[in-house]
C-alpha atoms as an extended CHARMM CRD file, in Angstrom:
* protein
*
       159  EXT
         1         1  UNK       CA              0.0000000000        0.0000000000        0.0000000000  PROA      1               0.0000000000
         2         2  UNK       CA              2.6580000000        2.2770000000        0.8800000000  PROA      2               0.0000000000
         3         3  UNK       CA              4.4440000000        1.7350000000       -2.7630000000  PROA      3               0.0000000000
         4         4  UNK       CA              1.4230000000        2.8070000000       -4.3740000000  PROA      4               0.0000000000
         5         5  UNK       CA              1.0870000000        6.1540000000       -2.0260000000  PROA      5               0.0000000000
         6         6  UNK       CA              4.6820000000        6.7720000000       -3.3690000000  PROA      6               0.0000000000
         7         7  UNK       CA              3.8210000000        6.1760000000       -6.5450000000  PROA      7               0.0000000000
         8         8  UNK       CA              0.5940000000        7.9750000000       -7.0570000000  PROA      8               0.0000000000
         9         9  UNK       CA              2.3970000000       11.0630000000       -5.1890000000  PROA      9               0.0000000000
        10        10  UNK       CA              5.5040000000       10.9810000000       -7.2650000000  PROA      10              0.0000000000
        11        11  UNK       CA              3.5720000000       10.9850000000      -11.0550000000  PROA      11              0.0000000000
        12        12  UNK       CA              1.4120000000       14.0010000000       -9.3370000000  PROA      12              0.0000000000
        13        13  UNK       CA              4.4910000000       15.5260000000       -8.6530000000  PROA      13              0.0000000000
        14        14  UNK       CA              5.8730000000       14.8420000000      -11.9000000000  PROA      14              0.0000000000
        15        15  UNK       CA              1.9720000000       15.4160000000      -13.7660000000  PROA      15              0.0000000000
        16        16  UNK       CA              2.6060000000       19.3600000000      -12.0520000000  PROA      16              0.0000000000
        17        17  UNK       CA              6.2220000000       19.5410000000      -12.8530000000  PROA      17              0.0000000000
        18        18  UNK       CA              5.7310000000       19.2540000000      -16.7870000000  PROA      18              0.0000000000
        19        19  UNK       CA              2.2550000000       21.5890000000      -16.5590000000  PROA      19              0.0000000000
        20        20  UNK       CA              4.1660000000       24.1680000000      -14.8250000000  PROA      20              0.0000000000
        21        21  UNK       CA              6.9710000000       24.1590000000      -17.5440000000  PROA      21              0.0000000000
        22        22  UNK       CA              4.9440000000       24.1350000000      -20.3650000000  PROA      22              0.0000000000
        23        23  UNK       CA              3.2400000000       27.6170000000      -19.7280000000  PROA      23              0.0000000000
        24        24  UNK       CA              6.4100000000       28.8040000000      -19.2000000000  PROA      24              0.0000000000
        25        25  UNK       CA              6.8900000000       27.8800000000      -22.6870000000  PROA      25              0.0000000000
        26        26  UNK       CA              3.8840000000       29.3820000000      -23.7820000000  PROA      26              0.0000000000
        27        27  UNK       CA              4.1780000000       32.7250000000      -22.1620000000  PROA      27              0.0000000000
        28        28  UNK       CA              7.6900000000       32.8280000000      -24.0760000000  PROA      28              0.0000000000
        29        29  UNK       CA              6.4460000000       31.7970000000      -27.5930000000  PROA      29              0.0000000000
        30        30  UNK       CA              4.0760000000       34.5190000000      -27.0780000000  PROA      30              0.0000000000
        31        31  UNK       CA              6.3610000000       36.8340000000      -25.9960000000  PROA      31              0.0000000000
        32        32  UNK       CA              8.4750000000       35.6080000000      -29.0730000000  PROA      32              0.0000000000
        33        33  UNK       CA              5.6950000000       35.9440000000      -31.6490000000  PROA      33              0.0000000000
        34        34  UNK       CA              4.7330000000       39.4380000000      -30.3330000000  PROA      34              0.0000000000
        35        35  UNK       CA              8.1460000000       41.2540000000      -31.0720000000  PROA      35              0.0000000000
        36        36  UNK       CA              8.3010000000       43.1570000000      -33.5560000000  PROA      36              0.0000000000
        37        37  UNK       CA              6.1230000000       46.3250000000      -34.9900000000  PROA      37              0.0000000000
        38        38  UNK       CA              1.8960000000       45.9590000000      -35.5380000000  PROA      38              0.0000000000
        39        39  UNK       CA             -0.1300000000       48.4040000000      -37.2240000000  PROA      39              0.0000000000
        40        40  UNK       CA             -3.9570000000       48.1790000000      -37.6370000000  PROA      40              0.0000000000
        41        41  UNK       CA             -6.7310000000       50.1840000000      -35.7620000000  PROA      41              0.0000000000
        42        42  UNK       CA             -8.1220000000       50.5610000000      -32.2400000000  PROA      42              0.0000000000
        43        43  UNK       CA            -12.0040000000       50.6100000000      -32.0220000000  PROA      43              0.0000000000
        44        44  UNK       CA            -13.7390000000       51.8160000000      -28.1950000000  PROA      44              0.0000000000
        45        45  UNK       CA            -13.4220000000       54.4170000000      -25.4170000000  PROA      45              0.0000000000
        46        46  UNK       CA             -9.5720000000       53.5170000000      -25.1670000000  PROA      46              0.0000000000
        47        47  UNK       CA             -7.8840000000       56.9190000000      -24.1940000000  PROA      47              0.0000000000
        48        48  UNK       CA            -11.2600000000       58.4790000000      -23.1480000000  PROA      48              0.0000000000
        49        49  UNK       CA             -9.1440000000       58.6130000000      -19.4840000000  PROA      49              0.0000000000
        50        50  UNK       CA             -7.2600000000       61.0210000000      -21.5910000000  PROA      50              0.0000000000
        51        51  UNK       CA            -10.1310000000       63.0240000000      -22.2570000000  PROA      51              0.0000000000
        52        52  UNK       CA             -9.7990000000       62.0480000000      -26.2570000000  PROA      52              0.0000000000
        53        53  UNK       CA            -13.6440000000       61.7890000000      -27.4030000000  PROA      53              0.0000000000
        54        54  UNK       CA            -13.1730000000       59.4900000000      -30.5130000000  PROA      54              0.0000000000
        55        55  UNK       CA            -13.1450000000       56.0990000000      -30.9830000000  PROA      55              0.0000000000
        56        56  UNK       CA            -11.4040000000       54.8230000000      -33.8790000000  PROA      56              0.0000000000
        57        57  UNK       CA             -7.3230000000       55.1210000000      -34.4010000000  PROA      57              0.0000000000
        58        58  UNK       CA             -4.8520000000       53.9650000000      -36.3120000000  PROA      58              0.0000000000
        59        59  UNK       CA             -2.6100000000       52.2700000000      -34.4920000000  PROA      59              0.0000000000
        60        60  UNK       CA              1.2200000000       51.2570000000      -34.4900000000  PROA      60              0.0000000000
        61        61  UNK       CA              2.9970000000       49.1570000000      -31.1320000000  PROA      61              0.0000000000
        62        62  UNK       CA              6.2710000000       48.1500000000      -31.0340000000  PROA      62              0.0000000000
        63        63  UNK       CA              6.9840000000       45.1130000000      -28.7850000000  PROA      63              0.0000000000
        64        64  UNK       CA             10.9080000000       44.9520000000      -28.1080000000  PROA      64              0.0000000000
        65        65  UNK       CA             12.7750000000       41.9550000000      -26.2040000000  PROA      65              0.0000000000
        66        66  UNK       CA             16.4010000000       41.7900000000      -24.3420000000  PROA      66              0.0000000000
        67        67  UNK       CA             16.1620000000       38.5920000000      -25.4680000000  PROA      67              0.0000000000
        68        68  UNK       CA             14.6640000000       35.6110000000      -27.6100000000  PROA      68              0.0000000000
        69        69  UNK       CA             14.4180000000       34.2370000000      -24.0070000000  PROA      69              0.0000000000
        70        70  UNK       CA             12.2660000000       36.8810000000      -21.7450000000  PROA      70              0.0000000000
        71        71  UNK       CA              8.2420000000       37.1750000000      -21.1870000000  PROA      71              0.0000000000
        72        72  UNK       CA              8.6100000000       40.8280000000      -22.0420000000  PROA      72              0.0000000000
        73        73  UNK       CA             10.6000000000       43.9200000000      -22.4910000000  PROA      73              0.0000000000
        74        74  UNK       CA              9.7100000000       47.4070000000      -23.1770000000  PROA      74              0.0000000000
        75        75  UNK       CA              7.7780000000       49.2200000000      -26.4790000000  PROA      75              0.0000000000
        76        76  UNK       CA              5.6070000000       52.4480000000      -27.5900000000  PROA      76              0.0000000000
        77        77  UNK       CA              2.1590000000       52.9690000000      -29.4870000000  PROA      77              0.0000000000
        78        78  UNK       CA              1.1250000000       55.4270000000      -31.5990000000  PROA      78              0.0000000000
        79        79  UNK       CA             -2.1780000000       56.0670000000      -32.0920000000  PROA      79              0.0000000000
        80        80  UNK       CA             -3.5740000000       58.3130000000      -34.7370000000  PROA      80              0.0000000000
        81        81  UNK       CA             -7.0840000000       59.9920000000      -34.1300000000  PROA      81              0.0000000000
        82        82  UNK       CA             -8.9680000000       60.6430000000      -37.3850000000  PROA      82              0.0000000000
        83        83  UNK       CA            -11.2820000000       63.4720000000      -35.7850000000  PROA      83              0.0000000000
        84        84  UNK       CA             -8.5580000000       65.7090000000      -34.0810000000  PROA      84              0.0000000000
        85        85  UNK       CA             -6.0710000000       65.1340000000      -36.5490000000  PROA      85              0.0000000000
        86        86  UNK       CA             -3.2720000000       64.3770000000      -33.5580000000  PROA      86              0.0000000000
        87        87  UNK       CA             -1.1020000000       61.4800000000      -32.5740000000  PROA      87              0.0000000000
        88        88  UNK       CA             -0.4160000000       60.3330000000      -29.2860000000  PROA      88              0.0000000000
        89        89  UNK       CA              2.7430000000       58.3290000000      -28.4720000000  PROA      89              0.0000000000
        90        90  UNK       CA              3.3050000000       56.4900000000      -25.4440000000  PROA      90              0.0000000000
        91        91  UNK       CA              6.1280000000       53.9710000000      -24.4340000000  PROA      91              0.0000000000
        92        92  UNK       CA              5.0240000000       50.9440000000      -21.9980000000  PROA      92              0.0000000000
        93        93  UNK       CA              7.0350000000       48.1680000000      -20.4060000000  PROA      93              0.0000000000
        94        94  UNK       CA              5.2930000000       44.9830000000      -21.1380000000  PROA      94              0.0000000000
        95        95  UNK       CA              4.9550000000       41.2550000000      -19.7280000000  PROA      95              0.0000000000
        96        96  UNK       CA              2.8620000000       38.0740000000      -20.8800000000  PROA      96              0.0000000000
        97        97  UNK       CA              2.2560000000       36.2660000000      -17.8570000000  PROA      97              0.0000000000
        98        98  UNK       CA             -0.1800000000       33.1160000000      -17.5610000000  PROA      98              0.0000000000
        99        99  UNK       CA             -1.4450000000       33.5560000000      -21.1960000000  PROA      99              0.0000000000
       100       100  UNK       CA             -1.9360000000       37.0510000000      -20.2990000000  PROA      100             0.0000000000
       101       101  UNK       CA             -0.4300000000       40.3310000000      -21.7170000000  PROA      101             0.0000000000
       102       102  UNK       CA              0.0230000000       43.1670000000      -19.5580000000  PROA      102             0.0000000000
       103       103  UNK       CA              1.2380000000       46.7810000000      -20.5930000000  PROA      103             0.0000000000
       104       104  UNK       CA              2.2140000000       49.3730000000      -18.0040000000  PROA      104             0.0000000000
       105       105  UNK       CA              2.5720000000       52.8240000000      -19.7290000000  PROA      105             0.0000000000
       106       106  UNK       CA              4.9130000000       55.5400000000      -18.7330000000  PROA      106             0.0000000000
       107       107  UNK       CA              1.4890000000       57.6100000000      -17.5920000000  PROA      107             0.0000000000
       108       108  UNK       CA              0.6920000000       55.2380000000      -15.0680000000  PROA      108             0.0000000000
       109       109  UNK       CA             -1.9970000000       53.2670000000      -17.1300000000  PROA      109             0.0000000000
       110       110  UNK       CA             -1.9830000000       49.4890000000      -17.1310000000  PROA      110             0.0000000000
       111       111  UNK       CA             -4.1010000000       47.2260000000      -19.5770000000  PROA      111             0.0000000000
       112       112  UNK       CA             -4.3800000000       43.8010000000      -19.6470000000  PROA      112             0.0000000000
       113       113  UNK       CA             -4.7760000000       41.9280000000      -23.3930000000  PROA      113             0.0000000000
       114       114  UNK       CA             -7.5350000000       39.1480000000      -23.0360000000  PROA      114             0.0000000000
       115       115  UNK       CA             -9.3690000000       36.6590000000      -25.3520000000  PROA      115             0.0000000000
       116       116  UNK       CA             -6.6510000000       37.8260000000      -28.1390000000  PROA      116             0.0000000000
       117       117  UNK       CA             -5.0110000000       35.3770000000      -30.7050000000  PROA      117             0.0000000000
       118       118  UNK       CA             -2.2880000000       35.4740000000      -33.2690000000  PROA      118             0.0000000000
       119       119  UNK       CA             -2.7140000000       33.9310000000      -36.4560000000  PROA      119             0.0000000000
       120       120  UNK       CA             -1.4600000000       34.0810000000      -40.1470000000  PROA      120             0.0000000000
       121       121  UNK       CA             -3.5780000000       35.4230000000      -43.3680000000  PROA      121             0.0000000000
       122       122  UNK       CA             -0.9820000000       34.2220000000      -45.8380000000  PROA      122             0.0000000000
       123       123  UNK       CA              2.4970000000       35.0530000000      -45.1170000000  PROA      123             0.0000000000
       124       124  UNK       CA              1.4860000000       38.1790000000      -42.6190000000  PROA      124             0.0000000000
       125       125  UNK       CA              0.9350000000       37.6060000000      -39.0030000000  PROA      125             0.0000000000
       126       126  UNK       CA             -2.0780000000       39.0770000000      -37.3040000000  PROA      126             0.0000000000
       127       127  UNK       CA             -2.9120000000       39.7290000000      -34.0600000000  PROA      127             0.0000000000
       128       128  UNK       CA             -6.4290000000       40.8130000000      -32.6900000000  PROA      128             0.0000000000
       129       129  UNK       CA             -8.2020000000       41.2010000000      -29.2540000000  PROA      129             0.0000000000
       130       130  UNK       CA             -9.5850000000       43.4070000000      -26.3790000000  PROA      130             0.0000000000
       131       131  UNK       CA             -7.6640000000       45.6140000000      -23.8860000000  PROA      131             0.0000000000
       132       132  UNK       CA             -9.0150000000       46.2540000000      -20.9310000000  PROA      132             0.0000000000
       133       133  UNK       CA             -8.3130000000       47.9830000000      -17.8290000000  PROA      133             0.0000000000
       134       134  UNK       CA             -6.2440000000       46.1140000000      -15.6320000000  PROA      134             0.0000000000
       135       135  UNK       CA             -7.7880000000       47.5290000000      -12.3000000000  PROA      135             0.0000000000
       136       136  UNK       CA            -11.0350000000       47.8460000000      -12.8660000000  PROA      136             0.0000000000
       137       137  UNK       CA            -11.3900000000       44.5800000000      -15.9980000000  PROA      137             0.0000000000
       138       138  UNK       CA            -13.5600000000       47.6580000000      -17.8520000000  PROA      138             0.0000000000
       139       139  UNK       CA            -13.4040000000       46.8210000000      -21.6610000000  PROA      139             0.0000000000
       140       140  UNK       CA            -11.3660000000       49.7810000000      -23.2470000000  PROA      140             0.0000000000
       141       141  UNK       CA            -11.1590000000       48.9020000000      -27.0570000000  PROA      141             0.0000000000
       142       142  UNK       CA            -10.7490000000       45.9670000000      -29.2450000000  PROA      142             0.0000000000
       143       143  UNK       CA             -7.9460000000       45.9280000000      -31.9500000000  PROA      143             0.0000000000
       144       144  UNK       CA             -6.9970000000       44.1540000000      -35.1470000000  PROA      144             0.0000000000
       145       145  UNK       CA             -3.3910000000       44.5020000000      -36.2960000000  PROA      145             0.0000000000
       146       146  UNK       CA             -0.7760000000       43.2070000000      -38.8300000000  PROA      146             0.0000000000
       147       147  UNK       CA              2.8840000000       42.8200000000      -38.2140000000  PROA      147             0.0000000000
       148       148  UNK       CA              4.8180000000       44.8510000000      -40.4450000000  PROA      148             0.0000000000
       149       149  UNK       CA              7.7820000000       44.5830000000      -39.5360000000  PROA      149             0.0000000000
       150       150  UNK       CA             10.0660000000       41.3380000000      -37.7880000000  PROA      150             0.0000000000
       151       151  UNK       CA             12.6580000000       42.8100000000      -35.2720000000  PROA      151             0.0000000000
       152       152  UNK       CA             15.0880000000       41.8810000000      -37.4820000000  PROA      152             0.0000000000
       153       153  UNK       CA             13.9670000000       44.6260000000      -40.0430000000  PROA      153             0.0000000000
       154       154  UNK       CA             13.2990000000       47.1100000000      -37.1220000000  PROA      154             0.0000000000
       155       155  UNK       CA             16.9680000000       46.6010000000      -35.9320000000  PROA      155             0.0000000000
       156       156  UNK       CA             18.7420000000       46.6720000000      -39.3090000000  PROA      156             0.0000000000
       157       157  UNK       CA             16.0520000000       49.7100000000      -40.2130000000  PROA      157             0.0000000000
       158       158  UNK       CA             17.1750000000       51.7040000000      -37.1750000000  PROA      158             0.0000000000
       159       159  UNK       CA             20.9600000000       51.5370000000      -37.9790000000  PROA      159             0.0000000000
């Protein structure tokens, strides 16, 4: 009886082990899929904190790595509002943690990226889902974007 207490406890403990690892994994495939630059649009009340009264932008977010190997690094958006005419660029350190992406801007707002998913139309990339506020889990704005660039083109691009 004891052997089989031993047993059972050691595949459990194993059975956890390999779970545990694997979203690891996840998180950084994710994190490895997202670098790079996305453009699309923005559609809801997104930066109506900011006291911006449209809701539609054009969009571009950078996602930059320190390494093929992190969860996250740092990046910026741009957004462009079609009404006012202005752009608005903010830079945000970012982390994708439990399946989950979370931005922290530089003015103190944090979103949270749910029920999102990457997928390719041909040879592009695209990546599409909701942001929402990370305090309160208020829907801000759901987006649909393309990846333009790899960060291999950013890089070489910025030199």
């Amino acid at each position: 009886m004891k052997t089989i207490f031993t047993y059972t406890k050691m595949m459990f403990i194993l059975v956890m082990t390999v779970m545990t690892l694997a979203s690891c994994d996840e998180d950084r495939d994710l994190a490895y899929d997202l670098e790079g630059v996305w453009q699309g649009t923005i559609t809801g009340n997104y930066y109506s904190y900011r006291g911006y009264a449209s809701n539609d932008y054009d969009t571009e977010i950078m996602f930059r790595q320190p390494d093929s190997w992190s969860k996250g690094g740092d990046g910026y958006e741009i957004d462009y509002n079609h009404e006012t005419r202005r752009y608005t660029k903010v830079y945000f350190d970012w982390v994708v943690r439990d399946g989950k992406i979370i931005l922290r801007y530089d003015d103190g707002q944090k979103v949270i990226i749910r029920d999102f998913e990457t997928y390719y139309v041909g040879s592009r990339m695209r990546f599409r889902g909701y942001f929402d506020n990370f305090d309160t889990g208020e829907q801000l704005a759901a987006f649909n974007l393309v990846k333009v660039e790899s960060p291999e083109e950013y890089y070489d691009n910025m030199r």
